[in-house]
Rosetta silent file (secondary structure, phi, psi, omega in degrees, C-alpha in Angstrom):
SEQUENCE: XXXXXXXXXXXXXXXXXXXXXXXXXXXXXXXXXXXXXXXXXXXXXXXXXXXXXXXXXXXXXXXXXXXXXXXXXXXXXXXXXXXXXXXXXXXXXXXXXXXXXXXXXXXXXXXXXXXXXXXXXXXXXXXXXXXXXXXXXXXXXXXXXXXXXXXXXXXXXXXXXXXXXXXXXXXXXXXXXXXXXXXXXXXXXXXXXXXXXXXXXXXXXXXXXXXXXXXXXXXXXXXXXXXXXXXXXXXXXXXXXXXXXXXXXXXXXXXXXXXXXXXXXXXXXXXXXXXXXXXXXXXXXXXXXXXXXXXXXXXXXXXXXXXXXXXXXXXXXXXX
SCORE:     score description
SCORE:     0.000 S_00000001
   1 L     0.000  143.609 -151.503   98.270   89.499   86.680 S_00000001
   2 L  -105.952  155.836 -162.155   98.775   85.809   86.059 S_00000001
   3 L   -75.725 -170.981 -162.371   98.718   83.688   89.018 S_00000001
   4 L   -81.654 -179.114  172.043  102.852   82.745   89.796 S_00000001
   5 L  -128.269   18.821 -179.005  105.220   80.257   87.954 S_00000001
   6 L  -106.647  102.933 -179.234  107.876   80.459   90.352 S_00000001
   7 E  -119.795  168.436 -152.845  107.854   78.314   93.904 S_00000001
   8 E  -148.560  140.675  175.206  110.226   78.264   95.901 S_00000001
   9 L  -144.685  175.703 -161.552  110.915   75.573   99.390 S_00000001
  10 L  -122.236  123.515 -179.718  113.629   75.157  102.171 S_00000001
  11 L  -112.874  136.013 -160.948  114.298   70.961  101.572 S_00000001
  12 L   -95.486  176.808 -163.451  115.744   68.823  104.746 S_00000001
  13 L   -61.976  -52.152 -135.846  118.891   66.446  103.464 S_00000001
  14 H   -80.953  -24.874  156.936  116.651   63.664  103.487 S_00000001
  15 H   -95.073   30.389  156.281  114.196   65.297  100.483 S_00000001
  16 H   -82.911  -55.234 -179.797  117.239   66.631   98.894 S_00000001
  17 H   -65.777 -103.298 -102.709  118.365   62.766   98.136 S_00000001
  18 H   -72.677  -16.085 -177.295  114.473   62.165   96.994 S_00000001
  19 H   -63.744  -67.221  179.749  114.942   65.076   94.604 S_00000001
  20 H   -81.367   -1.072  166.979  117.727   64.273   93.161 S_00000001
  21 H   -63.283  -31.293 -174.190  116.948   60.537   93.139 S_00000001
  22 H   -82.966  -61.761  176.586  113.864   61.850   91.030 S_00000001
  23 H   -62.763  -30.078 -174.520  115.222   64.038   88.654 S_00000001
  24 H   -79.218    0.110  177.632  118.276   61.275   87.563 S_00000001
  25 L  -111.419   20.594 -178.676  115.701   58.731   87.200 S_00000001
  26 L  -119.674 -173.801 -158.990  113.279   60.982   85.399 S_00000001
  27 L   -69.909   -9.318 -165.355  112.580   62.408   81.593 S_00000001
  28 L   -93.276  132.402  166.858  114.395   65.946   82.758 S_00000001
  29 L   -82.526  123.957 -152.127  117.767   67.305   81.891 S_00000001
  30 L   -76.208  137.542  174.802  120.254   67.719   84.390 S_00000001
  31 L  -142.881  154.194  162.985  122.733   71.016   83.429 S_00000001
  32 L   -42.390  119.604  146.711  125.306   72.947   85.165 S_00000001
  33 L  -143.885  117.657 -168.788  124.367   75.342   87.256 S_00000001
  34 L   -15.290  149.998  130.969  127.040   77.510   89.931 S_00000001
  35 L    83.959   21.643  174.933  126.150   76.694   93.685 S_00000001
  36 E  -126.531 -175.903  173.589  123.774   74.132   93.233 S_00000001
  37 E   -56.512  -64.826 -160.506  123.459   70.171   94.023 S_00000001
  38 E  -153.096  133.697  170.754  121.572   69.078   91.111 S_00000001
  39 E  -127.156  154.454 -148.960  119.773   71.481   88.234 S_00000001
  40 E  -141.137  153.613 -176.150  117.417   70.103   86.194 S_00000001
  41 E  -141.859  151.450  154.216  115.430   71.847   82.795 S_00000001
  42 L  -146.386 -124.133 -173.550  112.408   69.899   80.712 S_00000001
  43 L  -105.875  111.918  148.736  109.050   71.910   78.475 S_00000001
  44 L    81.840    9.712  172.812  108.283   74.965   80.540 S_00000001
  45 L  -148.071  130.450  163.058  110.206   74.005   83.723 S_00000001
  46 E  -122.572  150.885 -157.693  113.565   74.687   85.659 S_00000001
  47 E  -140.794  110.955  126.934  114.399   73.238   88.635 S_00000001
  48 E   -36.163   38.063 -149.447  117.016   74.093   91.177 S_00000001
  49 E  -104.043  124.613 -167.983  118.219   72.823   94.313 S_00000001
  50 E   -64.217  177.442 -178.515  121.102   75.112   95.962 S_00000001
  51 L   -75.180  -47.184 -178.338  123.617   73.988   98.059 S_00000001
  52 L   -93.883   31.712  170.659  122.023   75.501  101.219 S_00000001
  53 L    73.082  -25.814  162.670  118.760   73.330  100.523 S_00000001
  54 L   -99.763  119.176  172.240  116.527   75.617   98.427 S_00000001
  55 L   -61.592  134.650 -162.274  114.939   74.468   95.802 S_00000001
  56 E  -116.554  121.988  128.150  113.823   76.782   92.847 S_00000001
  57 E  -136.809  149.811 -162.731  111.274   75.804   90.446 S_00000001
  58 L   -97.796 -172.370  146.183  109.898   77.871   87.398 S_00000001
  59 L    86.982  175.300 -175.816  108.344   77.938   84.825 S_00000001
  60 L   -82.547   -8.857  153.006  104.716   77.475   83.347 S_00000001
  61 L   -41.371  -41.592  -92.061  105.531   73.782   83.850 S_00000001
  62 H  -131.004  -48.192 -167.722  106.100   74.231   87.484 S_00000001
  63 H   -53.090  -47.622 -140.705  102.201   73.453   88.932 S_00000001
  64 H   -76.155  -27.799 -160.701  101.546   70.451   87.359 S_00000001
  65 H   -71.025  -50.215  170.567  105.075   69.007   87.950 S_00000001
  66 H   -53.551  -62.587  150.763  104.681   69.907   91.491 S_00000001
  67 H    -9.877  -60.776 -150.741  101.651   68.512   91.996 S_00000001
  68 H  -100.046  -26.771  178.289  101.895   65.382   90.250 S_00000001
  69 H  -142.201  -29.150 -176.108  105.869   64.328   91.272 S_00000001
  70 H   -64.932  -53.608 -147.256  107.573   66.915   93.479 S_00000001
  71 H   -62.001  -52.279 -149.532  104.850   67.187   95.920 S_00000001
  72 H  -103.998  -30.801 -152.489  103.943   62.777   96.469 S_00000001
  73 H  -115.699    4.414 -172.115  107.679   61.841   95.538 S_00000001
  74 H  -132.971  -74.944 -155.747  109.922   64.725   97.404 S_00000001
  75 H   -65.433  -77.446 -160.304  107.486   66.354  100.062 S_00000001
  76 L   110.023    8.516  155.025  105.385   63.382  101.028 S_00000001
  77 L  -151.195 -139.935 -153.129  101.958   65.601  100.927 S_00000001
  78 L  -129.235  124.203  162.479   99.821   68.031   99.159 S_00000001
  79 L  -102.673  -81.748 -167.089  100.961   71.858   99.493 S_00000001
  80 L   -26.927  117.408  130.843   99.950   73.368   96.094 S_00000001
  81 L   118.883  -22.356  167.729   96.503   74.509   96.905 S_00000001
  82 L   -78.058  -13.568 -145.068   96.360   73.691  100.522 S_00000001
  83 H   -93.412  -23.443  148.404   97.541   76.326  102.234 S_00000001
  84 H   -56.013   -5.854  164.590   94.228   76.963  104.438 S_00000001
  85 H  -125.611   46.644  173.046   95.220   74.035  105.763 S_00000001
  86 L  -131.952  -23.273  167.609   98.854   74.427  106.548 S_00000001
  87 L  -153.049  105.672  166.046   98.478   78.048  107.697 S_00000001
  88 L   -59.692  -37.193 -152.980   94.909   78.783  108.545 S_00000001
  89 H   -84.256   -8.058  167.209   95.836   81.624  110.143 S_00000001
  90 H   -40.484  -28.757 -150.874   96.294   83.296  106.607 S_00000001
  91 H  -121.019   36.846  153.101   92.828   83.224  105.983 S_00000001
  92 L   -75.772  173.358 -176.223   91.908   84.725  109.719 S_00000001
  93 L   -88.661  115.287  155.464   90.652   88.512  109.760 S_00000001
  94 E  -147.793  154.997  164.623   94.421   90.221  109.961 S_00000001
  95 E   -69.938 -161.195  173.435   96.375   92.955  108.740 S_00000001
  96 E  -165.002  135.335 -159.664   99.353   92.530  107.040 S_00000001
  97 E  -120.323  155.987  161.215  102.556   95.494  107.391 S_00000001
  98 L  -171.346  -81.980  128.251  105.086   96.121  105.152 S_00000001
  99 L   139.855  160.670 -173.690  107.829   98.734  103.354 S_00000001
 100 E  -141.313  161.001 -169.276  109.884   99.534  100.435 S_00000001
 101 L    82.668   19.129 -168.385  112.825  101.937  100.253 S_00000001
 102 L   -90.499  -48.237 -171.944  114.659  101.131  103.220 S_00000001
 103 L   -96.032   33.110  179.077  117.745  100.222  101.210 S_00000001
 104 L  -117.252  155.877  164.273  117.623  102.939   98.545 S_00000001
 105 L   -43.026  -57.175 -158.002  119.255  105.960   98.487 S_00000001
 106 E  -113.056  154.715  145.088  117.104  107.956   96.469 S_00000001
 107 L    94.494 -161.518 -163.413  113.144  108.572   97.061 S_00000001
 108 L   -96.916  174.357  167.997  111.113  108.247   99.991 S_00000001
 109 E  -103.046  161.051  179.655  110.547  105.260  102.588 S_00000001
 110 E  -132.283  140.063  144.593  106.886  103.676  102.576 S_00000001
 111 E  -153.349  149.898 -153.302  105.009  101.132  104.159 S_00000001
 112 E  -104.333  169.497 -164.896  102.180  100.106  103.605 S_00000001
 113 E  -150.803  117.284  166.938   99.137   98.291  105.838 S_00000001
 114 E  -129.209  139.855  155.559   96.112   95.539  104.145 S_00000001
 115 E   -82.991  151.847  158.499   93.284   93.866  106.245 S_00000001
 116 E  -149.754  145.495  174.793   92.577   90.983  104.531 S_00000001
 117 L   -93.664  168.859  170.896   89.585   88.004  105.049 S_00000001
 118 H   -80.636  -29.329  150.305   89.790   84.595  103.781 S_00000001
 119 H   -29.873  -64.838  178.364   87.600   85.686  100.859 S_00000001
 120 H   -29.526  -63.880 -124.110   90.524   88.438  100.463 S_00000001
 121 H  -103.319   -6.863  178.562   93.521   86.070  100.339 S_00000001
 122 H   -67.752  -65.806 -177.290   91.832   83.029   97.946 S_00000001
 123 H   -19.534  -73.777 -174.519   91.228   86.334   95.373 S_00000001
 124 H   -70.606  -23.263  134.341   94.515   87.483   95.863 S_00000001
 125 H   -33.580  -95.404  178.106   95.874   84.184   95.537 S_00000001
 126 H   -42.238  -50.904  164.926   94.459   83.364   92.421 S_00000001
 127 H   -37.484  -35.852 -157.952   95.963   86.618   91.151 S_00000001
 128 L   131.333  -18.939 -159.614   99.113   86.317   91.596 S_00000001
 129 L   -77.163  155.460 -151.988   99.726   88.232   94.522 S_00000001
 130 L  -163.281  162.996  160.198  103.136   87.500   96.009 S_00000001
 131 L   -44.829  178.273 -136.036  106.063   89.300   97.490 S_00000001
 132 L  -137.605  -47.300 -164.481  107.056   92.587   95.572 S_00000001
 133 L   -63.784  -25.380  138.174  110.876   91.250   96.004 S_00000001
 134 L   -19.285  -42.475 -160.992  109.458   88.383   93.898 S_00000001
 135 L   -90.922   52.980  -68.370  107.867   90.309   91.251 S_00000001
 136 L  -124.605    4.399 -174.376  110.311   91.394   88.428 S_00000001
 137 L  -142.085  153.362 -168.013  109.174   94.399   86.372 S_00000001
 138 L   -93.242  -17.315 -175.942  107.753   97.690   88.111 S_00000001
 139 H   -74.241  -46.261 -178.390  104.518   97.196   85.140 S_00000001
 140 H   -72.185    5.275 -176.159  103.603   93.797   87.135 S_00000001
 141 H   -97.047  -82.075  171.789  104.025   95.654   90.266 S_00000001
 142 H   -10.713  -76.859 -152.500  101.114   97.899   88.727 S_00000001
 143 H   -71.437  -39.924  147.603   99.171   95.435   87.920 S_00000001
 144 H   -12.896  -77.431  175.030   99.487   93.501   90.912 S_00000001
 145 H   -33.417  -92.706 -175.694   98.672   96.694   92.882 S_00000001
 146 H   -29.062  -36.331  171.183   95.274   97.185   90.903 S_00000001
 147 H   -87.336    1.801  166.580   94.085   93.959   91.668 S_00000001
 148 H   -73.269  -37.487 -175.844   94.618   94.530   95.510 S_00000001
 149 H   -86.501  -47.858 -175.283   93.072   97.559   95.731 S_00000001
 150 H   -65.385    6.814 -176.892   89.888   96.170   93.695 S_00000001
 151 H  -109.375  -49.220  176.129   89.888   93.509   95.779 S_00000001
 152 H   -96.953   25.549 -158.653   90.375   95.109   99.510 S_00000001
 153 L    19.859 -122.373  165.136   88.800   98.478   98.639 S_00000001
 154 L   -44.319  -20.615 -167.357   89.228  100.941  101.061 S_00000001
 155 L   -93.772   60.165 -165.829   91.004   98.657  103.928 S_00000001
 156 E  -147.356  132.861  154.286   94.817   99.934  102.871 S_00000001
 157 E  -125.891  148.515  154.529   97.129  102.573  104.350 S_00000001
 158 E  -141.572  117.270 -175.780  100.042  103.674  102.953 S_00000001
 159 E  -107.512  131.125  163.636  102.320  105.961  104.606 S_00000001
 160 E  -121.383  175.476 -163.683  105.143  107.460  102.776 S_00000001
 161 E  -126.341   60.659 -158.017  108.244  109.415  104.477 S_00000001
 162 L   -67.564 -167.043 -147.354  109.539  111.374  101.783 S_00000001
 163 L   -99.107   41.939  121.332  113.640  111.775  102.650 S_00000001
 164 L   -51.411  -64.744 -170.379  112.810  115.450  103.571 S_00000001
 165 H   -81.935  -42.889  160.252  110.944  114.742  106.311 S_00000001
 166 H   -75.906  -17.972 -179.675  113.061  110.943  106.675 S_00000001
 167 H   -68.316  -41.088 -178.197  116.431  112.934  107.134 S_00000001
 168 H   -32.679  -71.625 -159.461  114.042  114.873  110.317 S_00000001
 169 H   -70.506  -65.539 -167.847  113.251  111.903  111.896 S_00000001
 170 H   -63.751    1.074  154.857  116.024  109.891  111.848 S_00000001
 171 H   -71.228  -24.219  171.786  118.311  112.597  113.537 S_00000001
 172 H   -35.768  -65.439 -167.428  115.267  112.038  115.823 S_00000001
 173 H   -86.884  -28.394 -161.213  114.910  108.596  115.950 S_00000001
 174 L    33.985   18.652  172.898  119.120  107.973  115.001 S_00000001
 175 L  -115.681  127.112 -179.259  118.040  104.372  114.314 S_00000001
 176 H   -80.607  -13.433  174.215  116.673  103.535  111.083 S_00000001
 177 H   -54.001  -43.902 -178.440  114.938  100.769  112.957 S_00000001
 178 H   -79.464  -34.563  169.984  113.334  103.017  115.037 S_00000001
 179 H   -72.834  -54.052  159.788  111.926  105.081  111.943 S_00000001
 180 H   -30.207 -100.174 -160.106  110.483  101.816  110.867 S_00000001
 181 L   -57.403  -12.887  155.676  108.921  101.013  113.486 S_00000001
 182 H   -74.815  -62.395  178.678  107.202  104.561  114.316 S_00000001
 183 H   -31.433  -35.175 -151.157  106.402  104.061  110.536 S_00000001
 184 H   -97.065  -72.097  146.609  105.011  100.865  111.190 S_00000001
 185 H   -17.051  -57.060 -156.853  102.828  102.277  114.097 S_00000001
 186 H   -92.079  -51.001  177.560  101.143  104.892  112.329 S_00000001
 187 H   -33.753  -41.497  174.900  100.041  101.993  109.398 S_00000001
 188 H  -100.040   12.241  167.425   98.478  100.172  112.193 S_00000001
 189 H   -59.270  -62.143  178.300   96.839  102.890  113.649 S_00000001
 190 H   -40.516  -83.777 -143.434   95.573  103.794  110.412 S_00000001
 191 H   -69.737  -40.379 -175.192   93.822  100.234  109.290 S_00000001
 192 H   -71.511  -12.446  174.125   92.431  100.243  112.932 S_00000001
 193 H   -82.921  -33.274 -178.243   90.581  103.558  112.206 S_00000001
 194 H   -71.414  -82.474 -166.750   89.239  101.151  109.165 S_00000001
 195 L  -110.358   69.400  161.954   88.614   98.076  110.419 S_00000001
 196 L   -81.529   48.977 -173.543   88.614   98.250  114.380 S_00000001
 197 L  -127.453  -13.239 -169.062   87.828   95.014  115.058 S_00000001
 198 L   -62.470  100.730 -167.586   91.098   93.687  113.181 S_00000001
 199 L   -74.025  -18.364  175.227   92.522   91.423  116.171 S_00000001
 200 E  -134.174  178.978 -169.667   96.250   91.035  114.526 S_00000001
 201 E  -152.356  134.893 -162.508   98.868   92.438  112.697 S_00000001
 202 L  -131.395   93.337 -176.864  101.605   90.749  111.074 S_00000001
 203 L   -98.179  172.661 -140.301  105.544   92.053  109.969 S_00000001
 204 L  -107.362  160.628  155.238  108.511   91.650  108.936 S_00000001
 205 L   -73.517  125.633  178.844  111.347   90.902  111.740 S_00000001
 206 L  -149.171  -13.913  179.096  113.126   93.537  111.553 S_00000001
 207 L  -162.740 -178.874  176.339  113.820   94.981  115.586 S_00000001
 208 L   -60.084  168.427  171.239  112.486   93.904  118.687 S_00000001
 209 H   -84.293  -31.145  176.802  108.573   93.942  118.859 S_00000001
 210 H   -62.950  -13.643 -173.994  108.683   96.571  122.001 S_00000001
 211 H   -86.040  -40.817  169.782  109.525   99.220  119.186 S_00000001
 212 H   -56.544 -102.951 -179.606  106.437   99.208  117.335 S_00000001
 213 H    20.685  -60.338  173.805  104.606   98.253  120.453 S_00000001
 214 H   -75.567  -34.800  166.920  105.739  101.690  122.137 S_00000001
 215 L   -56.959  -34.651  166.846  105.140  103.613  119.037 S_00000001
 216 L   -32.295  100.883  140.093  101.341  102.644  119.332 S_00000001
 217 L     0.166 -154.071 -164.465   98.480  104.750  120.339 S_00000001
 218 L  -123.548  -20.892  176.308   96.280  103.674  122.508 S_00000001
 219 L   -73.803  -43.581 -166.584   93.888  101.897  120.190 S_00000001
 220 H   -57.271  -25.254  169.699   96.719  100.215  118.210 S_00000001
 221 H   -67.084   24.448 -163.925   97.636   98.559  121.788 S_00000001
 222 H  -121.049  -20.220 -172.653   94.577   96.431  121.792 S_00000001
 223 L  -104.335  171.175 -176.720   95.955   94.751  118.866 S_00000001
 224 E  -103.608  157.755 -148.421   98.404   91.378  118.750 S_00000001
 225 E  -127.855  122.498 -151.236  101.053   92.283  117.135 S_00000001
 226 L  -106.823  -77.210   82.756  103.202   89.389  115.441 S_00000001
 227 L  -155.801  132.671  172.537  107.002   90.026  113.972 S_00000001
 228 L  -160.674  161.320 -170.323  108.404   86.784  111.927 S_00000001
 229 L   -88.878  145.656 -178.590  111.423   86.279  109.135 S_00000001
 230 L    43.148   67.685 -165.801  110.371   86.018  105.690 S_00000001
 231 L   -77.057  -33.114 -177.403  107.095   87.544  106.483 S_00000001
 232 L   -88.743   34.839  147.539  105.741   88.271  103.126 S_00000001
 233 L   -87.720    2.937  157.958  104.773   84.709  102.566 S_00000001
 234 L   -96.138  131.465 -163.474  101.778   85.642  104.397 S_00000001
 235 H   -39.689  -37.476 -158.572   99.257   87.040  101.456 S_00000001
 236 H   -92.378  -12.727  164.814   98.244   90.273  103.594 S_00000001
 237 H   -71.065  -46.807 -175.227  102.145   90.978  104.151 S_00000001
 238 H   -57.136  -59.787 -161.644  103.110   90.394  100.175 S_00000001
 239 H   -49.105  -38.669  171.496   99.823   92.603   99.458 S_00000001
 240 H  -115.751   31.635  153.232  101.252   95.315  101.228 S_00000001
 241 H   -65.809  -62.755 -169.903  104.533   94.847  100.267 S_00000001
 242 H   -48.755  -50.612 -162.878  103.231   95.053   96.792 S_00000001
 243 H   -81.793  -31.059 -179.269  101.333   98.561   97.720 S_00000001
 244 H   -60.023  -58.739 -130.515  104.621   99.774   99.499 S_00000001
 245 H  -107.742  -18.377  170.605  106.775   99.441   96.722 S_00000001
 246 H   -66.408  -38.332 -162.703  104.399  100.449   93.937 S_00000001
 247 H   -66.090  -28.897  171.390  103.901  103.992   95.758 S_00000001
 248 H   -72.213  -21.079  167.929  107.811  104.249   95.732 S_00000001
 249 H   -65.360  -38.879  177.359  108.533  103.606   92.389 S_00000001
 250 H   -75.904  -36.847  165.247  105.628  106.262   91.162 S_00000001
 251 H   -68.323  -24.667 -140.016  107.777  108.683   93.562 S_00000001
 252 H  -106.590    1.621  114.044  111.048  108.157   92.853 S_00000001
 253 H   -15.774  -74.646  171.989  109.593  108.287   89.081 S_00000001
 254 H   -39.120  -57.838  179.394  108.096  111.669   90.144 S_00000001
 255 H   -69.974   -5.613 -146.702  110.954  112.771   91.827 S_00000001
 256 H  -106.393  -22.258  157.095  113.702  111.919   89.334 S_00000001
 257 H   -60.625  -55.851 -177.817  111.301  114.306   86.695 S_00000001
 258 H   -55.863  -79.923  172.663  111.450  117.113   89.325 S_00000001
 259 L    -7.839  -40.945 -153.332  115.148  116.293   89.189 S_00000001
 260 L    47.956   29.772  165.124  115.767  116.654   85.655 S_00000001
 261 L  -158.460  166.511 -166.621  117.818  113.582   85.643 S_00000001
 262 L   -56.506  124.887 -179.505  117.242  109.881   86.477 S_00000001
 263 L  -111.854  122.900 -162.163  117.426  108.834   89.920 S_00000001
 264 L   -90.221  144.136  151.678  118.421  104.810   89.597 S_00000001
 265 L   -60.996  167.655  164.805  116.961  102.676   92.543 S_00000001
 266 L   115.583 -126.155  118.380  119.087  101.318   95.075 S_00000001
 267 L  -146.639   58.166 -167.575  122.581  101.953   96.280 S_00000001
 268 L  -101.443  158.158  151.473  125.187  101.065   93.506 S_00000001
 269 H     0.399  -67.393 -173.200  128.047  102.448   91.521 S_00000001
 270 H   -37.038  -55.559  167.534  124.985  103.637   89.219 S_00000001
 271 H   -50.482  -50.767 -176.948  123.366  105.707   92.107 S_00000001
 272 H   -91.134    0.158  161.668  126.289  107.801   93.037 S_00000001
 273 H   -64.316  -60.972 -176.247  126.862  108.446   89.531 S_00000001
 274 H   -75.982    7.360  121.621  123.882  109.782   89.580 S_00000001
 275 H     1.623  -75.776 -176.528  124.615  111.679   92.581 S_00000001
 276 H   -89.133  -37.865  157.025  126.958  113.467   91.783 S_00000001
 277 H   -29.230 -121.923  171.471  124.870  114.519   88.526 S_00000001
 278 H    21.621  -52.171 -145.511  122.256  115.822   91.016 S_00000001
 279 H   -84.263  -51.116 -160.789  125.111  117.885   93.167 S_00000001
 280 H   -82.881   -5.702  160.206  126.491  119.548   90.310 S_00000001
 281 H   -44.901  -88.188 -157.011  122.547  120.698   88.684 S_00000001
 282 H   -80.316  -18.414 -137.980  121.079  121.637   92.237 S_00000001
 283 L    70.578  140.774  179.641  123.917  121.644   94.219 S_00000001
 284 H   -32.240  -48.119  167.292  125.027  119.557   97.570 S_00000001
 285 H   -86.801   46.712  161.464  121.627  120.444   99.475 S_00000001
 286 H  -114.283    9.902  179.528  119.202  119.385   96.924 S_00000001
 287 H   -80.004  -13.052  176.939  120.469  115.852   98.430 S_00000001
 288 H   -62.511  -27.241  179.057  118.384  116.415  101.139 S_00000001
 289 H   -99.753   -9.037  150.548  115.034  116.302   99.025 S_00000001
 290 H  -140.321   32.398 -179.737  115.682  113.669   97.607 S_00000001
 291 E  -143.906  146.810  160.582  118.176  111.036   99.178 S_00000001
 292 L   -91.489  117.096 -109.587  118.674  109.718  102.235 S_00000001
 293 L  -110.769    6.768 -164.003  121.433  111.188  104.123 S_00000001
 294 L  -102.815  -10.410 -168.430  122.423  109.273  107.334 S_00000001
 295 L   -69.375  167.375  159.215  123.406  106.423  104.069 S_00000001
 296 H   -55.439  -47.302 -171.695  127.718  106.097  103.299 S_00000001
 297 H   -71.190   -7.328  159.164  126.937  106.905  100.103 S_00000001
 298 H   -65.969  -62.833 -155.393  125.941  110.958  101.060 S_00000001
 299 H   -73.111  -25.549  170.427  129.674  111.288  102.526 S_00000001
 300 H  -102.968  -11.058  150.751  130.839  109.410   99.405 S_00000001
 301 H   -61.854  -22.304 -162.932  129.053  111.245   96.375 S_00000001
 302 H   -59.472  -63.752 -135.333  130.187  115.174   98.537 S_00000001
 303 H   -66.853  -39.042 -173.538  133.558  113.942   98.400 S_00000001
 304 H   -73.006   -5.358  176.541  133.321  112.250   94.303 S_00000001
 305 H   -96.550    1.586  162.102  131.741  115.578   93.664 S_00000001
 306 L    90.214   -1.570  165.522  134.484  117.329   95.242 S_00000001
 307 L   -32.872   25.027 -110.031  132.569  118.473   98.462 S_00000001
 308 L   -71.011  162.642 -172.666  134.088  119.167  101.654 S_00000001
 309 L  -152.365   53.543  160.074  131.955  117.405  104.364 S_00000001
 310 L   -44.384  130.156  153.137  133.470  118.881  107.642 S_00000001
 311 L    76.243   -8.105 -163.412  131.681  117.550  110.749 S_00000001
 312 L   -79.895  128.770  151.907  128.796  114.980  108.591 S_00000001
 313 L   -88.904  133.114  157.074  128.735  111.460  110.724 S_00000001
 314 L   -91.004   66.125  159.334  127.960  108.357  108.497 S_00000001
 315 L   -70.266  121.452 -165.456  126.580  106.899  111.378 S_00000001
 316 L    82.595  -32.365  179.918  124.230  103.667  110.682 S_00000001
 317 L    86.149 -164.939 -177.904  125.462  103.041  106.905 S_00000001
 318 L  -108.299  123.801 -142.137  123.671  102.251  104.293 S_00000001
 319 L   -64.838 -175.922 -175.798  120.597   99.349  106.194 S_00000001
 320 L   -99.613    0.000    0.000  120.915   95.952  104.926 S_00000001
């Protein structure tokens, strides 16, 4: 997997004017593009900057330009290449948490758990390794995947939930949050069984922190336990982002074989087509094996399939 060509920053007003002060006085052409300030294209690079301050730039273009003019003439330092010394604590002994399948219908939910060293995250750096939501084809999420596991051998969990077993628990749990976060719990349980010595562990925000927290064992309370927004820009979060979303793809692959018809990720128009497919093969209770049933979209394929759904709550909705 090639390392990425895509970066991506949050810009304050005052390097928004140095941007676009940069691009109109430089060799690159400025073009239309919906919702942003100023868009900019030259050989092997596009350049973005939204409305709401983030700047997008691609392409195979995209190091050197940063480097050599975004970085001294916008930022005012050195990023690219830097990042043990702008977040250090990546390249601490920590785990990194993660999941995939929270907003689809169909297959199971997973998440996944990597220790990583600072040996680990320069490796997975130079690969490539990145957020999964990031990654754009399920074959680079393979490949991705392969180099993570050759890189952190054995020191990976993955737990998956398939939606047999996710429909239990969340009449259990009735939170999907709460399913998470047991979910999250047994991943660091797991890695701590690995590596018990790991002193943190690092997630997504997604609930309070007491919900994992309580879900712990008694070893996983020994560890610090850290919850932040846009989490998988730390390497051992993307990696098992990465690990998360490959094992759901190879199910819902599996399961859509089992199936005898397609099961599309997500939860679109597409999905409850295929839905309703599903209902009228197997019947209404094959939805149980393989979609998850507390979503809007259970009470709305019974009913496009003709369904009567006496007594079903759609309680929680389909998560965000």
């Amino acid at each position: 997997m090639s390392p990425p060509s895509s970066f991506t920053y949050t810009l304050t007003p005052l390097q928004q004017e140095s941007l676009i002060r940069t691009i109109e006085g430089g060799p690159l052409q400025t073009r239309a593009v919906p919702h942003t300030r100023i868009a900019a294209q030259g050989p092997q690079l596009s350049i973005a900057l939204y409305t709401s301050g983030k700047c997008v730039i691609q392409g195979k273009g995209a190091r050197e330009w940063i480097t050599f003019t975004f970085e001294p003439l916008v930022l005012g330092e050195a990023r690219l290449g830097y990042e043990d010394q702008h977040h250090p604590e990546w390249f601490e002994s920590h785990m990194g948490i993660d999941e995939s399948g929270k907003g689809d219908f169909f297959g199971p939910l997973v998440i996944s758990a990597v220790h990583v060293t600072a040996a680990d995250v320069q490796v997975l750096q130079d690969a490539g390794v990145r957020d999964s939501k990031r990654i754009s084809s399920d074959r680079l999420i393979r490949e991705a995947a392969k180099a993570i596991r050759k890189q952190v051998g054995s020191r990976l969990t993955v737990v998956e939930i398939g939606p047999e077993a996710y429909n239990r628990l969340y009449e259990k749990f009735g939170n999907v949050n709460r399913l998470l976060a047991w979910g999250h719990a047994r991943a660091i349980e797991n890695i701590l069984d690995l590596v018990p010595d790991c002193p943190r562990a690092v997630a997504d925000q997604f609930g309070p922190k007491h919900r994992i927290e309580s879900a712990l064992l008694h070893k996983g309370r020994t560890i610090h336990l850290h919850q932040q927004p846009r989490a998988e820009s730390d390497p051992a979060v993307a990696a098992a982002s990465i690990l998360a979303r490959e094992r759901f793809i190879g199910k819902l692959e599996a399961m859509s074989e089992k199936a005898g018809c397609p099961l599309p990720k997500g939860a679109s128009s597409l999905v409850k087509d295929a839905a309703v497919a599903l209902i009228k093969k197997h019947g209404p209770e094959a939805l149980h094996a393989y979609a998850k049933v507390h979503f809007k979209t259970y009470g709305e394929v019974l009913r496009m399939a003709g369904v009567p759904t006496p007594g079903h709550s759609e309680h929680g909705g389909d998560p965000s």
